[in-house]
OpenMM code with the backbone's topology and positions (N, CA, C; nanometers):
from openmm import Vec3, app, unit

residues = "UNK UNK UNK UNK UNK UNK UNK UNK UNK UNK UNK UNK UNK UNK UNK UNK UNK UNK UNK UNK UNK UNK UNK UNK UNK UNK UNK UNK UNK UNK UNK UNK UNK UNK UNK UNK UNK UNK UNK UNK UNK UNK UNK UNK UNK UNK UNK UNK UNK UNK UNK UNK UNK UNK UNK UNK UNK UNK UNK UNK UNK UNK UNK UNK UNK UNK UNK UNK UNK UNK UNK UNK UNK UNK UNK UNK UNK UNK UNK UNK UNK UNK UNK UNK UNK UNK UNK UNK UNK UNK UNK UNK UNK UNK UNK UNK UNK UNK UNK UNK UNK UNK UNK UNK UNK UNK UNK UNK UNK UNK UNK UNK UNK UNK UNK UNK UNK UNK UNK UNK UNK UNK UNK UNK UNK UNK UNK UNK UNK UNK UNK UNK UNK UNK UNK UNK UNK UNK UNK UNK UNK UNK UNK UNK UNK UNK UNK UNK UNK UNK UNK UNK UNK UNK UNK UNK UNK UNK UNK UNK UNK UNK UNK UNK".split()
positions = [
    Vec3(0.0811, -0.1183, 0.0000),
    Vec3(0.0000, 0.0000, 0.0000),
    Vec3(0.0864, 0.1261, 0.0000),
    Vec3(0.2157, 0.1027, 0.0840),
    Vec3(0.2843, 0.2343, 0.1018),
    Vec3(0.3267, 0.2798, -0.0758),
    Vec3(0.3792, 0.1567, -0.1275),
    Vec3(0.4794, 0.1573, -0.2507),
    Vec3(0.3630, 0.2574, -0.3514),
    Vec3(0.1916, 0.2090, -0.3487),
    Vec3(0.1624, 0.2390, -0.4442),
    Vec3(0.1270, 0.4314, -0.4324),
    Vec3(0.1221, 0.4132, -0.2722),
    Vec3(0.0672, 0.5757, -0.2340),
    Vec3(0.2179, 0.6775, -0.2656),
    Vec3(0.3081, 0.6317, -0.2473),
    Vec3(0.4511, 0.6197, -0.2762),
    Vec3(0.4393, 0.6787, -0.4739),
    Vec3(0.4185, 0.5974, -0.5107),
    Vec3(0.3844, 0.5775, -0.7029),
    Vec3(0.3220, 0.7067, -0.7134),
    Vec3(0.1568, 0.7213, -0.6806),
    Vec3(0.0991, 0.8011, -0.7033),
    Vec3(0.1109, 0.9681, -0.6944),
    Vec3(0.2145, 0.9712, -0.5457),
    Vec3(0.2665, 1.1061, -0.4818),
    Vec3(0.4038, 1.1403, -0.5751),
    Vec3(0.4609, 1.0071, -0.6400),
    Vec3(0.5443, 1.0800, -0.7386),
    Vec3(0.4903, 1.0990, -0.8216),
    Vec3(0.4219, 1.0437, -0.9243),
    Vec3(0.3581, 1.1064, -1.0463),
    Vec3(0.2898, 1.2206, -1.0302),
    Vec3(0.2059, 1.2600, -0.9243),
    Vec3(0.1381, 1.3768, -0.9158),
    Vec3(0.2643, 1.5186, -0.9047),
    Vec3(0.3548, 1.4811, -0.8434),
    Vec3(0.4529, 1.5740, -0.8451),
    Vec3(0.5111, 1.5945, -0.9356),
    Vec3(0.5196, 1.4807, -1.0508),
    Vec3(0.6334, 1.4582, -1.1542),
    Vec3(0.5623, 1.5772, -1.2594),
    Vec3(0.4125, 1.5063, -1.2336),
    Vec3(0.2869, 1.5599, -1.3860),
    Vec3(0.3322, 1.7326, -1.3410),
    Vec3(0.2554, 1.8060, -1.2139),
    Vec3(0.2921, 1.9081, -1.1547),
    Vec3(0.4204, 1.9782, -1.2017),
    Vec3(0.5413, 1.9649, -1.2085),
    Vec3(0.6462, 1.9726, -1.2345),
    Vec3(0.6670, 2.0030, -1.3845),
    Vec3(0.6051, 1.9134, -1.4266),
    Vec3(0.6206, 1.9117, -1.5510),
    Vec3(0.5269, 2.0405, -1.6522),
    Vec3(0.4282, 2.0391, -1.5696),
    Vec3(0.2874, 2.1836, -1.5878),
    Vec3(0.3813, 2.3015, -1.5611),
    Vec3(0.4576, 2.3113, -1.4661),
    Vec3(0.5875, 2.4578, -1.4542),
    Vec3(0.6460, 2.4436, -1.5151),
    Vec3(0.7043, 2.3583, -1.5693),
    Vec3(0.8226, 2.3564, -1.6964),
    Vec3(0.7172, 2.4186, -1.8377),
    Vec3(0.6541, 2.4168, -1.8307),
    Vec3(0.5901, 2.4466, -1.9873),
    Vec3(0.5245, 2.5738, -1.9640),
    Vec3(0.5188, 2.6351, -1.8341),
    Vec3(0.5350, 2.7639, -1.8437),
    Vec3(0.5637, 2.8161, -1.8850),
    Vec3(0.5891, 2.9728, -1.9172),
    Vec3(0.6829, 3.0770, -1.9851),
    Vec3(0.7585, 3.0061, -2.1123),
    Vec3(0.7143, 2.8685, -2.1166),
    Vec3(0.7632, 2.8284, -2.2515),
    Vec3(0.7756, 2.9014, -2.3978),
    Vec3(0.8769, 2.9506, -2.4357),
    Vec3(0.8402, 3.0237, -2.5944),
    Vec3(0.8620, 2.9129, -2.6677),
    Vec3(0.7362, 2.9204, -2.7596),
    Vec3(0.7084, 2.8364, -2.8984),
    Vec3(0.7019, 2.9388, -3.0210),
    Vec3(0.7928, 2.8320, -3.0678),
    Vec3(0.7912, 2.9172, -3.2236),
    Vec3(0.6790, 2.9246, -3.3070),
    Vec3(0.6216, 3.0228, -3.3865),
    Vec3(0.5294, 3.0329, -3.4700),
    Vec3(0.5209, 3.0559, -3.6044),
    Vec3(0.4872, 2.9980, -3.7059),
    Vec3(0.5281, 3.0423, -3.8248),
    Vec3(0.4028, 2.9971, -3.9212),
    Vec3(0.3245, 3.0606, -3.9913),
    Vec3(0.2682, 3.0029, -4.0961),
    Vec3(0.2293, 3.1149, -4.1722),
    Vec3(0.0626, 3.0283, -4.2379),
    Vec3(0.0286, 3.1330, -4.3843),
    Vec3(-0.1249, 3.2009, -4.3359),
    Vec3(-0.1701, 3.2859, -4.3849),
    Vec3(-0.3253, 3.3221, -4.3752),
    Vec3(-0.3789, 3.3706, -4.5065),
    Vec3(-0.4933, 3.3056, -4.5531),
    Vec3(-0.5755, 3.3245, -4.6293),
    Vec3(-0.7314, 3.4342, -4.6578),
    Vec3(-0.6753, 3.5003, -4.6402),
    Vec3(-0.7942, 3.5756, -4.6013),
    Vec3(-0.8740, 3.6667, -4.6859),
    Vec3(-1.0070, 3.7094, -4.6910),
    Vec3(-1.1138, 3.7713, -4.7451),
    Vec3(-1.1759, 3.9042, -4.6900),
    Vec3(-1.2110, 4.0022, -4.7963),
    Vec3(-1.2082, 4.1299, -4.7403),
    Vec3(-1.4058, 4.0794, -4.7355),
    Vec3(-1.4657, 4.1554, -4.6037),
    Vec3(-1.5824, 4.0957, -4.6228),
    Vec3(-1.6850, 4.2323, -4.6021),
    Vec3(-1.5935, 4.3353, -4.5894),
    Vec3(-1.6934, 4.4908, -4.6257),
    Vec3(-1.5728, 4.5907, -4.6108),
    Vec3(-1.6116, 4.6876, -4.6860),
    Vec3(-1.4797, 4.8257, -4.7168),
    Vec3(-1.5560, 4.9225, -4.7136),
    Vec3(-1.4972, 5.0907, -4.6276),
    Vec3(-1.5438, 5.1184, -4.6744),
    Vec3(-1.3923, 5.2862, -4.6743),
    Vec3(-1.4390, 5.3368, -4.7764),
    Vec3(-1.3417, 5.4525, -4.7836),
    Vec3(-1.3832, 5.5533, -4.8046),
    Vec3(-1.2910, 5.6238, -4.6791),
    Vec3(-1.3226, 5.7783, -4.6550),
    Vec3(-1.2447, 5.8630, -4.6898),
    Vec3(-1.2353, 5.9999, -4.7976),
    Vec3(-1.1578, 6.0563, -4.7822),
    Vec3(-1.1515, 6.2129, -4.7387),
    Vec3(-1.0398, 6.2019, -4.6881),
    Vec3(-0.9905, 6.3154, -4.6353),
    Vec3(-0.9606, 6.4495, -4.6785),
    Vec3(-0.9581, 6.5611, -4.6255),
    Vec3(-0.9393, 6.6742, -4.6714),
    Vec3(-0.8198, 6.7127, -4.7182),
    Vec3(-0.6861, 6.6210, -4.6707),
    Vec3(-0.5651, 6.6530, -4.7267),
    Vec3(-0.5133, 6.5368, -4.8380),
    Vec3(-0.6147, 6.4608, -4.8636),
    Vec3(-0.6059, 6.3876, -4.9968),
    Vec3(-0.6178, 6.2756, -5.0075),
    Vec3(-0.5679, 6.2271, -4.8768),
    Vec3(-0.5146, 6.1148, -4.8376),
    Vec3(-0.6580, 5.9760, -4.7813),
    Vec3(-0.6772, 5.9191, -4.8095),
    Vec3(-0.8260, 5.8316, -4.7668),
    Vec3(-0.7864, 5.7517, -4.6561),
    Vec3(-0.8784, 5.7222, -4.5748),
    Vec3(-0.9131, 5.6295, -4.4687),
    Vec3(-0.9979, 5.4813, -4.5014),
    Vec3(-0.9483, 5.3770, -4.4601),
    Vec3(-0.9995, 5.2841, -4.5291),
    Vec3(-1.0583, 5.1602, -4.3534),
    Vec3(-1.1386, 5.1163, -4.4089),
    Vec3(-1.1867, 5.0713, -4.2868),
    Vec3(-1.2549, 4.9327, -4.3115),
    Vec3(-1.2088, 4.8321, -4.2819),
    Vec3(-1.2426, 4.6805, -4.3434),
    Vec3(-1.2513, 4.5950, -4.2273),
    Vec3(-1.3398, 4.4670, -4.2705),
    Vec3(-1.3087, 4.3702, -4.1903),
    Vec3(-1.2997, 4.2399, -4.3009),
    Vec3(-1.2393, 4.1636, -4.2274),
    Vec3(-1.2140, 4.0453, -4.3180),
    Vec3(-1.2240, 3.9473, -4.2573),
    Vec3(-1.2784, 3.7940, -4.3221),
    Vec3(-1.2742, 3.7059, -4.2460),
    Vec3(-1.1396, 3.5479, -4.3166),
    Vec3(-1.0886, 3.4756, -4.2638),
    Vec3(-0.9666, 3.3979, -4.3153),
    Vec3(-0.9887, 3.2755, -4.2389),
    Vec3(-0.8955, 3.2015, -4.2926),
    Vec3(-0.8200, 3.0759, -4.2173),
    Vec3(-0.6793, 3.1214, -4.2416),
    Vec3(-0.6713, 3.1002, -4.0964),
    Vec3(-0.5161, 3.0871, -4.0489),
    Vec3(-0.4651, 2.9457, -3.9701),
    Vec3(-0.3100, 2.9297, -4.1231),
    Vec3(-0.2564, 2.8106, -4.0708),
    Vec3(-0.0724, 2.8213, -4.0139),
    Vec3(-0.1186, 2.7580, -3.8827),
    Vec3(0.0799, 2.7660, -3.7703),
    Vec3(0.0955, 2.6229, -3.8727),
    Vec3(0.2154, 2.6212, -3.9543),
    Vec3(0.2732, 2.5450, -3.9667),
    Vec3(0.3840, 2.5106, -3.8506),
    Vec3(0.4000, 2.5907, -3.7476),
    Vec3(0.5359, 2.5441, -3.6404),
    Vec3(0.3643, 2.5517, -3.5280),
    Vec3(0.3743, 2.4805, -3.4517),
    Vec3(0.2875, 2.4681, -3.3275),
    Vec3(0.2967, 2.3914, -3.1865),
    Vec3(0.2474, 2.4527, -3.1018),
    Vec3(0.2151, 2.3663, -2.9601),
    Vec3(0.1733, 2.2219, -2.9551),
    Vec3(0.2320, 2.1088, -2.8994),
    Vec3(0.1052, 1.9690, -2.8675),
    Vec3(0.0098, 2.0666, -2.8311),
    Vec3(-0.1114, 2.0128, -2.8754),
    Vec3(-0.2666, 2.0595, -2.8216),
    Vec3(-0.3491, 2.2093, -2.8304),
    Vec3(-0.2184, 2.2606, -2.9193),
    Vec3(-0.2565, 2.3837, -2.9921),
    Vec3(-0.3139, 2.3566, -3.1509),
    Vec3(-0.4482, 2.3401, -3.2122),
    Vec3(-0.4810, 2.3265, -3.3196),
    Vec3(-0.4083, 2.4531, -3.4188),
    Vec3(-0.3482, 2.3892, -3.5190),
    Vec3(-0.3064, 2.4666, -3.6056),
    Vec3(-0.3704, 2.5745, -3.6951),
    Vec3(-0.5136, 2.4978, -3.7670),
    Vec3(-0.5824, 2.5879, -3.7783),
    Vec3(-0.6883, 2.6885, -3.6882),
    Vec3(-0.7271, 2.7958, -3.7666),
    Vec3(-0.7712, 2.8913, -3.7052),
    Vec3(-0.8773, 2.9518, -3.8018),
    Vec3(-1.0360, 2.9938, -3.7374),
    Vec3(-1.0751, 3.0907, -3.8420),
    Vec3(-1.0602, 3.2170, -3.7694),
    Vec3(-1.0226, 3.3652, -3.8282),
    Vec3(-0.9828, 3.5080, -3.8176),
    Vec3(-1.0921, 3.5929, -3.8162),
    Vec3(-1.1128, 3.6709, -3.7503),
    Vec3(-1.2312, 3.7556, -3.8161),
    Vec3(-1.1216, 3.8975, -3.7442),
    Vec3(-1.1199, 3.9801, -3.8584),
    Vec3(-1.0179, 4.1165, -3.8098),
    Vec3(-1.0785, 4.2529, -3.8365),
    Vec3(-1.0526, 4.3669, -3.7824),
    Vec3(-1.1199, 4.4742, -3.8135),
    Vec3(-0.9833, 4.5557, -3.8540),
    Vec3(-0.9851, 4.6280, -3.9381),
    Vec3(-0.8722, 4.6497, -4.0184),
    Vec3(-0.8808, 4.7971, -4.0583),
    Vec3(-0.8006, 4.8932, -4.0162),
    Vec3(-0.7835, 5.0612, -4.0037),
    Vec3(-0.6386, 5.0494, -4.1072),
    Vec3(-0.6657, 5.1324, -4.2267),
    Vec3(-0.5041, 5.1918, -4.2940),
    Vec3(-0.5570, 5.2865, -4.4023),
    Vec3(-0.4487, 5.4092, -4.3486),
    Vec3(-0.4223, 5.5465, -4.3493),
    Vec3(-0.3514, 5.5008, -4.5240),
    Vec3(-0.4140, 5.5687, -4.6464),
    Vec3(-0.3484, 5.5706, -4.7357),
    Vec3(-0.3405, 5.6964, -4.7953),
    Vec3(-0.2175, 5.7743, -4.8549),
    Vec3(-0.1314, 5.8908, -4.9213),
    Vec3(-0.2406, 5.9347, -5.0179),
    Vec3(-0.2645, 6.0495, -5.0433),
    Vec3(-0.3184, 6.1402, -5.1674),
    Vec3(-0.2429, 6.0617, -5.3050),
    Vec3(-0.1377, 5.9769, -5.3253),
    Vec3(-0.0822, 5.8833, -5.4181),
    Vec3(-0.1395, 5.7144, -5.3987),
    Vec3(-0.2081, 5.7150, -5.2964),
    Vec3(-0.2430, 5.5553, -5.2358),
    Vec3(-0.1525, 5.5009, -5.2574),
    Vec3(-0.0276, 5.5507, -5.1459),
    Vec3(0.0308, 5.4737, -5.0991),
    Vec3(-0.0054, 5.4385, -4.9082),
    Vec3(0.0443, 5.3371, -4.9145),
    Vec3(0.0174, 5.2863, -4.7633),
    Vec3(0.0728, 5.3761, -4.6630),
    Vec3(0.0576, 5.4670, -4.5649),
    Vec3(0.0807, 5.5373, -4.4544),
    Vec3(0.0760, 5.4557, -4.3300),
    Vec3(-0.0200, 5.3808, -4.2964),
    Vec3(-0.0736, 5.3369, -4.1344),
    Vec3(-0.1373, 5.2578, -4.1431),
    Vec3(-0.0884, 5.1095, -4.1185),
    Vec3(-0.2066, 4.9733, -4.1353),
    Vec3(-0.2174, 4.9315, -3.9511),
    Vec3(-0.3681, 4.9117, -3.9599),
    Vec3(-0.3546, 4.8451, -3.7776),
    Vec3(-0.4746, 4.7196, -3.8415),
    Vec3(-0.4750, 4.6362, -3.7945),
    Vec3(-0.5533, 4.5096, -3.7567),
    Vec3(-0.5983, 4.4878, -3.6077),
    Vec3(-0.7209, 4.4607, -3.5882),
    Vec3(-0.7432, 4.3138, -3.4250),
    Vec3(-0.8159, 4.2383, -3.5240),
    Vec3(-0.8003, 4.1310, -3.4450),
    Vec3(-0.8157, 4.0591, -3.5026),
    Vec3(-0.8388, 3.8924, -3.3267),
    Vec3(-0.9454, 3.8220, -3.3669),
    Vec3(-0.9269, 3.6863, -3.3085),
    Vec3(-0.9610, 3.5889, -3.3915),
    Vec3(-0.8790, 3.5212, -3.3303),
    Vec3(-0.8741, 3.3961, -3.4289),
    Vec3(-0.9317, 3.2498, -3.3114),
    Vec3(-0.9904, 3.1660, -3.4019),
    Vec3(-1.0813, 3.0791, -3.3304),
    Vec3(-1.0464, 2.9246, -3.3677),
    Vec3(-0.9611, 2.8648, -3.2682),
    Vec3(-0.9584, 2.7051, -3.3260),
    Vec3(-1.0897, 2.6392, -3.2863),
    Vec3(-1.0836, 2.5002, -3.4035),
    Vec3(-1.1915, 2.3807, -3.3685),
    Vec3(-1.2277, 2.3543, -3.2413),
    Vec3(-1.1733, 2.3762, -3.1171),
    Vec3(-1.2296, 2.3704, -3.0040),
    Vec3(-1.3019, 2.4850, -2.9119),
    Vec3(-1.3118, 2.6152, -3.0388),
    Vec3(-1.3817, 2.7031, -2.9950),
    Vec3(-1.2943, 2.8105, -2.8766),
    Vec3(-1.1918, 2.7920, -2.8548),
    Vec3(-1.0786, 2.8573, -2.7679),
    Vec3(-1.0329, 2.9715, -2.8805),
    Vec3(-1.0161, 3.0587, -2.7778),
    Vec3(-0.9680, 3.2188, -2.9250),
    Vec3(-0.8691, 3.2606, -2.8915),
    Vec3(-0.7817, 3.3501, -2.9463),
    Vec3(-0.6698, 3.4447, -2.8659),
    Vec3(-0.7173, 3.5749, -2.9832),
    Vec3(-0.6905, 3.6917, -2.9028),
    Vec3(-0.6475, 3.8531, -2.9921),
    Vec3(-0.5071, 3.8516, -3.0146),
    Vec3(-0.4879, 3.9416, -3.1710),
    Vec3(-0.3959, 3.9493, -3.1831),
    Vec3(-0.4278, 4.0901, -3.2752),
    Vec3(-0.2821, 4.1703, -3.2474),
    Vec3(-0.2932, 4.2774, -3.3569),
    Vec3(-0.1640, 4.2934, -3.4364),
    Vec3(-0.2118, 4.3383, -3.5957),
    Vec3(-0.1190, 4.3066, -3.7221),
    Vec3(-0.1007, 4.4718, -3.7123),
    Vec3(0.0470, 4.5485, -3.7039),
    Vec3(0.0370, 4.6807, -3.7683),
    Vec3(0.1992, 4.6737, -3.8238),
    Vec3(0.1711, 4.8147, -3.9519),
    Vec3(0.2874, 4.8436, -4.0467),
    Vec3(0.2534, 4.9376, -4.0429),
    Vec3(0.3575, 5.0655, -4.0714),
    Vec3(0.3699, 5.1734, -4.0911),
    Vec3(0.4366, 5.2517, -4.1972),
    Vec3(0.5048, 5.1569, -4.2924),
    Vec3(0.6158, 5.1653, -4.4154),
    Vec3(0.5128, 5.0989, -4.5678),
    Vec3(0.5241, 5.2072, -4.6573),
    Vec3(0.4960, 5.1821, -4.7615),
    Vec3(0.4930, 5.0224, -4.8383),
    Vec3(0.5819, 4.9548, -4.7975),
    Vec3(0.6171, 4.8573, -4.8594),
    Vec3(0.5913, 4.7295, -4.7147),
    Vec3(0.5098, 4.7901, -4.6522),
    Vec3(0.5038, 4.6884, -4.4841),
    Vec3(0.5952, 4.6237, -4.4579),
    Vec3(0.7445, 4.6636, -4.4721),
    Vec3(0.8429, 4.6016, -4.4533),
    Vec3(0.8457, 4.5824, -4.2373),
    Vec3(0.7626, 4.6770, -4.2252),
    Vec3(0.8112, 4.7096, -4.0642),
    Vec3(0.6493, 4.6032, -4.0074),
    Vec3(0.6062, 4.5387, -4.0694),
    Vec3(0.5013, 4.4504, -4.0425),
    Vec3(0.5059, 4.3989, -3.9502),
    Vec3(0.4380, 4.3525, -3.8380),
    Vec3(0.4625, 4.3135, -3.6954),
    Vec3(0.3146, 4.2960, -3.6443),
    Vec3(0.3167, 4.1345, -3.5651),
    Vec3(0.2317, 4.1186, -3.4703),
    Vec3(0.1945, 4.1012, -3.3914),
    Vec3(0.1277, 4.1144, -3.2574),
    Vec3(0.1535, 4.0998, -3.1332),
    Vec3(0.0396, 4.0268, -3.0991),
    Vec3(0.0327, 3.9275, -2.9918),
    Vec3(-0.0506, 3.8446, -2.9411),
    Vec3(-0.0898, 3.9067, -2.7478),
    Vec3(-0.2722, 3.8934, -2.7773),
    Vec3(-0.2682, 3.9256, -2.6553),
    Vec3(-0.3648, 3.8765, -2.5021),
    Vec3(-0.3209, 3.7700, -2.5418),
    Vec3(-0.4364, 3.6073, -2.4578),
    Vec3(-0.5249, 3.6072, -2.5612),
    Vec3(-0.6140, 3.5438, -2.5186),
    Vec3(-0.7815, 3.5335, -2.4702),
    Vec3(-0.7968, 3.4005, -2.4584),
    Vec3(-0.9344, 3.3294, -2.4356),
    Vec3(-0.9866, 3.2155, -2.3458),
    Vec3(-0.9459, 3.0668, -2.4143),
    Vec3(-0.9616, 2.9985, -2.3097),
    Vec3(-0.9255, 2.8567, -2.3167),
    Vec3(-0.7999, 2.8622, -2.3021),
    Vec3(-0.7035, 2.7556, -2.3740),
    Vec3(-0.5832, 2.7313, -2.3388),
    Vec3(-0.5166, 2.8811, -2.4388),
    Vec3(-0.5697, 2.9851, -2.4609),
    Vec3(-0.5252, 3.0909, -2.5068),
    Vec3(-0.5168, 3.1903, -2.3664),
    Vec3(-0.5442, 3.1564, -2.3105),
    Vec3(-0.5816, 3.2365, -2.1436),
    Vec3(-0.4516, 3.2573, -2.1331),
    Vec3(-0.3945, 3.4426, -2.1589),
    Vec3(-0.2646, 3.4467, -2.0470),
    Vec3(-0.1068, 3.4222, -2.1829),
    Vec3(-0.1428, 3.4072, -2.3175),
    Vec3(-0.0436, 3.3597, -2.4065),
    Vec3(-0.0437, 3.4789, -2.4173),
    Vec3(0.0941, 3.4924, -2.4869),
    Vec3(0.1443, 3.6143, -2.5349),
    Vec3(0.2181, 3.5816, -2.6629),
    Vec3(0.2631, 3.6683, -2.6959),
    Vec3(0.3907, 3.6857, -2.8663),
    Vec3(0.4089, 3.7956, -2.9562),
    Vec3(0.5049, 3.7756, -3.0142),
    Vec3(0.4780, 3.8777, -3.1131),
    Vec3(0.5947, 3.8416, -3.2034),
    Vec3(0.5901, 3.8915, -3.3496),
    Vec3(0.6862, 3.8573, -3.4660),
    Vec3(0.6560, 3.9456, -3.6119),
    Vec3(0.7455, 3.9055, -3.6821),
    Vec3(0.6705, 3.9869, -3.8144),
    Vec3(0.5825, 3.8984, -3.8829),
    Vec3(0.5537, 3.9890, -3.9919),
    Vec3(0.4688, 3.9595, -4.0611),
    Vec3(0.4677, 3.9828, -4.2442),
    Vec3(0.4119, 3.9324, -4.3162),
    Vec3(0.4619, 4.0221, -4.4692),
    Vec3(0.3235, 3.9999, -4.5757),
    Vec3(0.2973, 4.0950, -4.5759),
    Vec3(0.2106, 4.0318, -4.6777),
    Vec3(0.1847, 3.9547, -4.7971),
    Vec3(0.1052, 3.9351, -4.8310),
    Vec3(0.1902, 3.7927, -4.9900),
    Vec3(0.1213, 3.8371, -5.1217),
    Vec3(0.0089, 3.9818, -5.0959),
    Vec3(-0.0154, 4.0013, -5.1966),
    Vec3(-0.1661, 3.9582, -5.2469),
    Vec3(-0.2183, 3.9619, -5.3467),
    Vec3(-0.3602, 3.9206, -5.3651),
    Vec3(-0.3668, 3.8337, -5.4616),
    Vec3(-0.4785, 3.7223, -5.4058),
    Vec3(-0.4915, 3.5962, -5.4819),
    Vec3(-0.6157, 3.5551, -5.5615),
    Vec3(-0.6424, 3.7081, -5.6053),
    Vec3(-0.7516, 3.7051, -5.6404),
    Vec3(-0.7655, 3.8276, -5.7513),
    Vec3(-0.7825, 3.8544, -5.8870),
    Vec3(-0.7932, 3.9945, -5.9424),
    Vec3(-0.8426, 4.1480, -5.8644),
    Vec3(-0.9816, 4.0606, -5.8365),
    Vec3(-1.0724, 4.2323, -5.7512),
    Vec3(-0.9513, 4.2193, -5.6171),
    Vec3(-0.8499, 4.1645, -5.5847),
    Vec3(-0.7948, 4.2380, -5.4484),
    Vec3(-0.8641, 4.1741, -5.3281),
    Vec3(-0.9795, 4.1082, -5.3485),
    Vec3(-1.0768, 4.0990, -5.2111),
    Vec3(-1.0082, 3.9761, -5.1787),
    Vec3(-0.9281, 3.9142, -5.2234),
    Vec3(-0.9139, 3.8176, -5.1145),
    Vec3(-0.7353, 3.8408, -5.1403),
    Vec3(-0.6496, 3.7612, -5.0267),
    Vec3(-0.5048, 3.7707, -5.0144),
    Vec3(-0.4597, 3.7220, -4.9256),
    Vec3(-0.3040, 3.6748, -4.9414),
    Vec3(-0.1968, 3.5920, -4.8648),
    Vec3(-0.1283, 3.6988, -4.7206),
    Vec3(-0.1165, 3.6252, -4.6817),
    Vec3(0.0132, 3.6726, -4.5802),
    Vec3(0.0366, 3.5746, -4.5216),
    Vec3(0.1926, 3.6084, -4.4524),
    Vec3(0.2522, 3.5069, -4.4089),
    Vec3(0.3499, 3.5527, -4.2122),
    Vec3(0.3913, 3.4882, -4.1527),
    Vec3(0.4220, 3.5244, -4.0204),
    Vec3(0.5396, 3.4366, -3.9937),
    Vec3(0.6078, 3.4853, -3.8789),
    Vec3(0.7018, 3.4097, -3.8509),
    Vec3(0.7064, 3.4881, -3.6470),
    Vec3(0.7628, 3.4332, -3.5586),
    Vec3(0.8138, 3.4810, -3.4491),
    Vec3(0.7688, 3.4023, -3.3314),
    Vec3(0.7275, 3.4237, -3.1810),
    Vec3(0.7161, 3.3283, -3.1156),
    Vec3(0.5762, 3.3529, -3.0558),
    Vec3(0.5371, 3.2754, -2.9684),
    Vec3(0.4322, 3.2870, -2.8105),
    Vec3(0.4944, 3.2558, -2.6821),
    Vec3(0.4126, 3.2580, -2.6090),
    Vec3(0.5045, 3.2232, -2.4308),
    Vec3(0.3725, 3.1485, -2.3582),
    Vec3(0.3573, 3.0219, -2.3460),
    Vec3(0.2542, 2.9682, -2.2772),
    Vec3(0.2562, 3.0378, -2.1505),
    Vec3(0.1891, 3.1132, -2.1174),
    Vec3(0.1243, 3.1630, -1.8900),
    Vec3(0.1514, 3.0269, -1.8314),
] * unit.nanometer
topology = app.Topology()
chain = topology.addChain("A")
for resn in residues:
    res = topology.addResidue(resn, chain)
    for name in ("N", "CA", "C"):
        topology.addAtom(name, app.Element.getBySymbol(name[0]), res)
């Protein structure tokens, strides 16, 4: 009886132990998103320059991922960018959550500030289920449109998370 209460008090400590080790864990992140513009609308401005205001909805896929983190994701983002009296790009911001098959979400926000979104960057900021408390952030690039009208398009990500 002792040996097995013995057994049990180590595994519970071992499992335990093992739940702090995967703490503050950084996991790498890297994949593609597919995504669809699903209303636009544009405003312009008095100094030339238009305001553009979208939401879009996607699948997003982590090709690098967590055990027990589903890779895919569907996106739904609300999407603010400042474009030049030339329409060029000035100020892109995104939120955006994204929703795996088990119905668990995290926020995340996409912003660039460089013509060419070279300075592309995204930051992760929890939300529920085993998204409770994650964090990250990395770049980002866009891939361009996969579609003539523009309404739909690639991007792609790379950088980490930190399991809470």
């Amino acid at each position: 009886m002792n040996i097995l209460k013995t057994s049990i008090s180590a595994a519970t400590i071992l499992f335990a132990m093992s739940n702090f080790a995967a703490a503050g864990t950084a996991v790498p992140s890297t994949g593609y998103g597919l995504n669809t513009t699903t209303s636009s609308t544009a405003t312009p401005l008095a100094d030339g320059s238009t305001l553009i205001q979208q939401t879009t909805h996607g699948f997003w896929i982590e090709t690098t991922t967590e055990a027990g983190f589903p890779s895919e994701k569907a996106a739904d983002c609300n999407v603010t960018m400042l474009l030049s009296a030339e329409g060029a790009p000035i100020a892109y911001r995104s939120v955006c959550t994204a929703t795996d098959i088990d119905g668990d979400l995290f926020v995340g926000t996409i912003g660039a500030t460089k013509p060419d979104f070279s300075d592309c960057a995204w930051t992760m900021h929890g939300g529920s289920g085993k998204y409770a408390g994650v964090t990250g952030s990395g770049t980002c690039a866009q891939g361009g449109p996969i579609t003539k009208d523009g309404n739909n398009s690639k991007s792609t990500w790379t950088g980490e998370w930190v399991l809470p």
